[in-house]
N, C-alpha and C positions, 0 to 999 in steps of 0.2 A: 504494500500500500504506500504511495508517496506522502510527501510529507505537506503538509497544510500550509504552510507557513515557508517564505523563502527565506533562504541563507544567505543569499549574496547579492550583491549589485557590479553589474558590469557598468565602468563608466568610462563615458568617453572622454579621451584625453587628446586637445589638442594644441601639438607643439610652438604654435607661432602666438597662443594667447599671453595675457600680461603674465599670468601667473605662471607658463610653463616655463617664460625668459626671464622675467624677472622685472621686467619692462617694459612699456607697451612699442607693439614693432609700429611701423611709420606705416607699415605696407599692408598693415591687418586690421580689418573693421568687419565684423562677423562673418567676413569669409578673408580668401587671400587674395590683394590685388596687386602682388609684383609678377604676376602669370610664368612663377617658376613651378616646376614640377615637383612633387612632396621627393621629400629625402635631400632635395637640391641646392636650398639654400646656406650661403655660406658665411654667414653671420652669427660669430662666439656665442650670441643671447640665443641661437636657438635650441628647442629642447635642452635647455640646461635644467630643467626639473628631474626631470629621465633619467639623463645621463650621472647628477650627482644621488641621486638613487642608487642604480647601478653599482656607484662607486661607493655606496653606504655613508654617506654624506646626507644625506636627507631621510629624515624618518618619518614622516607626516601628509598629509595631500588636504591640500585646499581646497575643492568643488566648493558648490550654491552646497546648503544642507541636508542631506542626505539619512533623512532620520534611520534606517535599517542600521547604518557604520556607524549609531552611537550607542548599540548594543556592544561589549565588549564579546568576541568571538566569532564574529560575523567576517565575512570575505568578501575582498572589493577586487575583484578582475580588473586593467587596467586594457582597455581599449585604444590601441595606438591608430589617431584617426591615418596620419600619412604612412606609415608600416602597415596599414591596411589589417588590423588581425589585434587579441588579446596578446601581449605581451609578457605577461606573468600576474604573480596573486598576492596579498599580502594579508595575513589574519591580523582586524582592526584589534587593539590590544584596549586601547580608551580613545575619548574624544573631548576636545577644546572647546570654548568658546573667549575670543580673545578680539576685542571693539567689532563686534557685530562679525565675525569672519570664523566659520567651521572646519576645525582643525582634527584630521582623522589621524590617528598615530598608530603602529606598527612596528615593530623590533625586525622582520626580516623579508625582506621585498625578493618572491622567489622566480629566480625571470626564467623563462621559456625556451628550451632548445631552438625549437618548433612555434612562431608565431602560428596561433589559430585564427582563421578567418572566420567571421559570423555567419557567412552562409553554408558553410558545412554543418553549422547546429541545425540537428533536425528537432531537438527533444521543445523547444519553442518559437513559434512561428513569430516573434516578435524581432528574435535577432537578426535574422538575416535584413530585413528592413532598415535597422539600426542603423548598416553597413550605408545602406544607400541612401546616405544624405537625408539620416533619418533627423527632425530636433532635437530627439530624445535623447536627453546628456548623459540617463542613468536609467537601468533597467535592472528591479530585483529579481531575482532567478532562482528555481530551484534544486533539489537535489539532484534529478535526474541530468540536469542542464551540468553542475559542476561536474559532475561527474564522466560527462561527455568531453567538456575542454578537454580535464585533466585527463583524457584516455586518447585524445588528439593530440594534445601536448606533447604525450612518449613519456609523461612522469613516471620514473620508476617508485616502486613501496616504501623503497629507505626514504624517497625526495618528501612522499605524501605525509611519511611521521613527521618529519619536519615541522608540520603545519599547527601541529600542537594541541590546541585543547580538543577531548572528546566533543564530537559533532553533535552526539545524541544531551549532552548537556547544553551545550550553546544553543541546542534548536530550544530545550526546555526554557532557558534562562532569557530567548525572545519569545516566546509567547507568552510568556507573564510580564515582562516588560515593554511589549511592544502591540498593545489591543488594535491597534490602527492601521496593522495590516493586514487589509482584508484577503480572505480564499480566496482564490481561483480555480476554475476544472480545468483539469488535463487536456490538453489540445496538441495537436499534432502538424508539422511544417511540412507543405507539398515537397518539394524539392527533392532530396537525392533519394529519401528512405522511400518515398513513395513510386518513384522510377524503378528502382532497385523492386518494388514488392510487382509492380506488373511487369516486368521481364521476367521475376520468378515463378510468376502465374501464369502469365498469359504466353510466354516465349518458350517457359524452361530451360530457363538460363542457370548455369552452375553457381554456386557458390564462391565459386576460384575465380570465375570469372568479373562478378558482382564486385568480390573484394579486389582485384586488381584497377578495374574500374575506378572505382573508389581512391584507389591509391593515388592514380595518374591525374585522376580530377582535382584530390585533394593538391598534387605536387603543384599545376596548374593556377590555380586560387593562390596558392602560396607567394610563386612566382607573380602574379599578376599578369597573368597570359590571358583572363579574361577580361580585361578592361575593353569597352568597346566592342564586347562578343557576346552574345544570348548565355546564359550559362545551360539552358537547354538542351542547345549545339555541342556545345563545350564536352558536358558530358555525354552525348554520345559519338564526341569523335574517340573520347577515352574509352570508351568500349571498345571501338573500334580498335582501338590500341594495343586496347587486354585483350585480346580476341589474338590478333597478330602475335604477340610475346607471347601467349600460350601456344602459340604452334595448331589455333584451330583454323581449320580454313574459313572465311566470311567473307564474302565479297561488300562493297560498298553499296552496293545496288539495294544487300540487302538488308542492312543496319539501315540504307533510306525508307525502306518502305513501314520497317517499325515505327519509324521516328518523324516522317513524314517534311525531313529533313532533305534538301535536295543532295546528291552523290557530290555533286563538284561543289557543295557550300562543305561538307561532314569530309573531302580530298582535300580540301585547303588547310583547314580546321587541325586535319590529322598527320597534315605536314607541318605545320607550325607548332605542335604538341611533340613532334619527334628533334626537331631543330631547335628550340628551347631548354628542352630537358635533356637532349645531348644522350638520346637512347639509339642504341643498335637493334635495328629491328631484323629479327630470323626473317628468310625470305620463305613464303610460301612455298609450298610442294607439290606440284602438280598434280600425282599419284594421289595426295588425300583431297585437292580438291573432286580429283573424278568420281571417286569414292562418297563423297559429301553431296556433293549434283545429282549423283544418280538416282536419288530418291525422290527428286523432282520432275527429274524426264520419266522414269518406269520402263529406265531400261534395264535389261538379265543381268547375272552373274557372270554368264559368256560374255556380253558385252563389255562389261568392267574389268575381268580378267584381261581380256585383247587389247583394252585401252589402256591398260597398267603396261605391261606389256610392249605397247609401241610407245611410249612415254621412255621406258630401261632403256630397251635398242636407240632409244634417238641420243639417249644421254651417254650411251657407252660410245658411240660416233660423234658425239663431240657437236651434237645438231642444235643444241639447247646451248648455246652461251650465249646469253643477250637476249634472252626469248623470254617474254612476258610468261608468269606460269599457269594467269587462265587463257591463254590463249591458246595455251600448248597443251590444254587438261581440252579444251574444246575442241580443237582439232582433231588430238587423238582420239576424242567420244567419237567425233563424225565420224572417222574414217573405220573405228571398228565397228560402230554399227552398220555402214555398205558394207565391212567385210562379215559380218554376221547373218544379215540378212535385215535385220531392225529396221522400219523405216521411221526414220527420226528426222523434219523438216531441221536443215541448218540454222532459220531463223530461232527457232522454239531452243535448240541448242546457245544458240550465239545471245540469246534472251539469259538461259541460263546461270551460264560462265562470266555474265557481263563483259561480252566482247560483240565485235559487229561483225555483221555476214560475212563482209568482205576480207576479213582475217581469213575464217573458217577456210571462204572458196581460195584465197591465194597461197595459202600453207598450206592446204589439202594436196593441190596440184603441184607444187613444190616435193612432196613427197611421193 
C-alpha cells in the first residue's frame, strides 16, 4: 500500500537567478536574455550555489517556503533547470527563518553519478511537465517517485544508508506535524511504462528487448539528443536500436507501422541515436532475416532451406561484400521459390524484406 503523505519535494533550481550567483545577473529577468545556451555561460557568478555545495561549502538552500522541508527528515531533490535532470538529494536536517527569507539546512548534499531526467519518471505524471517549462518551482513526491530517481540514479545500498534517519519515522513525525498536506490517489504517467505495456501486449515484445529500449532512450534524455525531437519518435527509434544490438532481425518498415511513425522520420532518428552515443551496431544476417519473413509470405520449409542455402554459397564466393542484407534475404527468397516451384509475386516479397522490385528483378538476373 503507498504511502499517504509525501516525502519529498523536487525543486527547481535555476543557475543564473540572484540566489544561485549571489547576485542579480544583468542578463536574467525571469527567463535568460543573453541567448546563450545552458551550460554556456562564462561568468564566475554562475551557479556558484551548486558548485560551492558540491565542494561542501554550502549547507542550506534558499527557495520561496516550502513548508514539507521544514519537517526535519524530509528530502529535497534538486532539479538542475540547465543540466536538464535531478542532480542529487539532501535529507532537510532543520529549517530557518532569518528577515522574512526560508533557510533549508542539511549536513550532506548526495550528488548523482547519473543526472535523472523528469521525463523518464513514470511513477507521476506531474514530472515530466515540470521539465517543460513547467512554473512549478516545487513538486512534493512520493514514495514510489523516490524511489524511482534513486533506482535511475545507479544508487548503490551503502550510498542509500547514507541518507540517515529511518523513513518509516520521518513519514510518522510529518503526519503529525504536517495536517496540510492533503492525499492524493495514485495516478499513472503515459509515456514510457505505458509504451513498454502495449508492445508487451499487443506486439509481444520480450522483456530484453523493453529493457534495452529503455536503456538507449534513457542514454538519449541524458544526453539531450531529444531536444527539438517528439520523445514518441525518440523512443521508438531506440527500439529500433534494441532490436539491432540484440541481433533480432526488424526491419524499419516494421517498427513504422507499430508506431505509425514514418520509416525515413524513425532512419534519421536511428542514425543520430547511433552517432551520438558512439555504439557499434552488429550488422544484420541475412539467413535470420529469411527465417523471420517467412512467416509473413507462407512460404515451406523447402523454400527456407534453399534460401539459406543460396545466401552460404553467395557468401562463400565472396558475392555479398557491400550487399545490403534485406536485399540479399529477398533475392534469395525469390529465386528459391522459382526454384521450388512457390509462386510468390516479387512485389509481395520486395513489400516484405522492405526493399523495391527492382532490387529483387536486377540481382535475380545477376545470379
Amino acid at each position: 500500500m503507498r504511502d499517504a503523505k509525501p516525502r519529498g519535494a523536487i525543486v527547481k533550481y535555476n543557475p543564473c537567478t540572484r540566489y544561485a550567483r549571489g547576485s542579480a545577473c544583468p542578463y536574467f529577468n525571469r527567463s535568460r536574455k543573453c541567448n546563450k545556451s545552458p551550460l554556456a555561460c562564462d561568468m564566475p557568478e554562475y551557479d556558484r550555489w551548486y558548485k560551492e555545495v558540491l565542494r561542501g561549502e554550502t549547507k542550506s538552500f534558499y527557495p520561496n517556503r516550502i513548508r514539507l522541508l521544514e519537517n526535519p527528515g524530509t528530502f529535497m531533490f534538486l532539479f538542475h533547470v540547465d543540466h536538464h535532470g535531478i542532480m542529487g538529494e539532501a535529507q532537510i536536517v532543520k529549517a530557518t527563518t532569518e528577515d522574512g527569507k526560508h533557510f533549508y539546512w542539511f549536513n550532506n548534499f548526495l550528488s548523482y553519478t547519473y543526472p535523472v531526467p523528469l521525463e523518464l519518471l513514470e511513477t507521476d505524471p506531474r514530472l515530466p511537465k515540470m521539465a517543460r517549462k513547467s512554473r512549478a518551482l516545487c513538486i512534493y513526491i512520493y514514495h514510489e517517485s523516490i524511489e524511482e530517481i534513486r533506482r535511475l540514479s545507479k544508487l548503490s545500498e551503502k550510498e542509500r544508508q547514507k541518507l540517515g534517519k529511518d523513513p518509516k519515522k520521518a513519514l510518522q513525525q510529518m503526519k503529525k506535524s504536517s495536517p496540510h498536506i492533503k492525499e492524493r490517489r495514485s495516478t499513472w504517467s503515459f509515456d514510457v511504462r505505458n509504451e513498454c505495456q502495449k508492445l508487451k501486449k499487443n506486439y509481444k515484445t520480450s522483456e530484453q528487448v523493453l529493457a534495452e529500449t529503455k536503456k538507449y532512450y534513457s542514454l538519449s534524455v541524458q544526453k539531450r539528443l531529444h531536444l527539438g525531437r517528439s520523445f514518441y519518435e525518440m523512443f521508438y527509434a531506440s527500439l529500433y536500436l534494441a532490436f539491432r544490438m540484440l541481433k533480432i532481425p526488424k526491419l524499419l518498415d516494421e517498427i513504422s507501422n507499430i508506431s505509425g511513425v514514418s520509416s525515413k522520420k524513425l532512419g534519421k532518428l536511428y542514425r543520430h541515436l547511433v552517432k551520438e552515443l558512439d555504439i557499434i551496431v552488429p550488422p544484420f544476417d541475412a539467413e535470420q532475416l529469411v527465417k523471420c519473413q517467412s512467416s509473413r509470405l507462407g512460404i515451406s520449409n523447402e523454400t527456407i532451406g534453399r534460401a539459406v542455402a543460396i545466401i552460404r554459397e553467395a557468401r562463400m564466393r565472396g558475392y555479398l561484400v557491400g550487399k545490403a542484407p534485406a536485399g540479399v534475404a529477398a533475392v534469395a527468397t525469390f529465386i528459391a521459390c522459382q526454384e521450388t516451384g512457390e509462386k510468390k509475386e516479387s512485389k509481395k516479397i520486395a513489400e516484405s524484406f522492405g526493399v523495391s522490385v527492382e532490387t529483387i528483378r536486377k540481382e535475380s538476373l545477376s545470379h
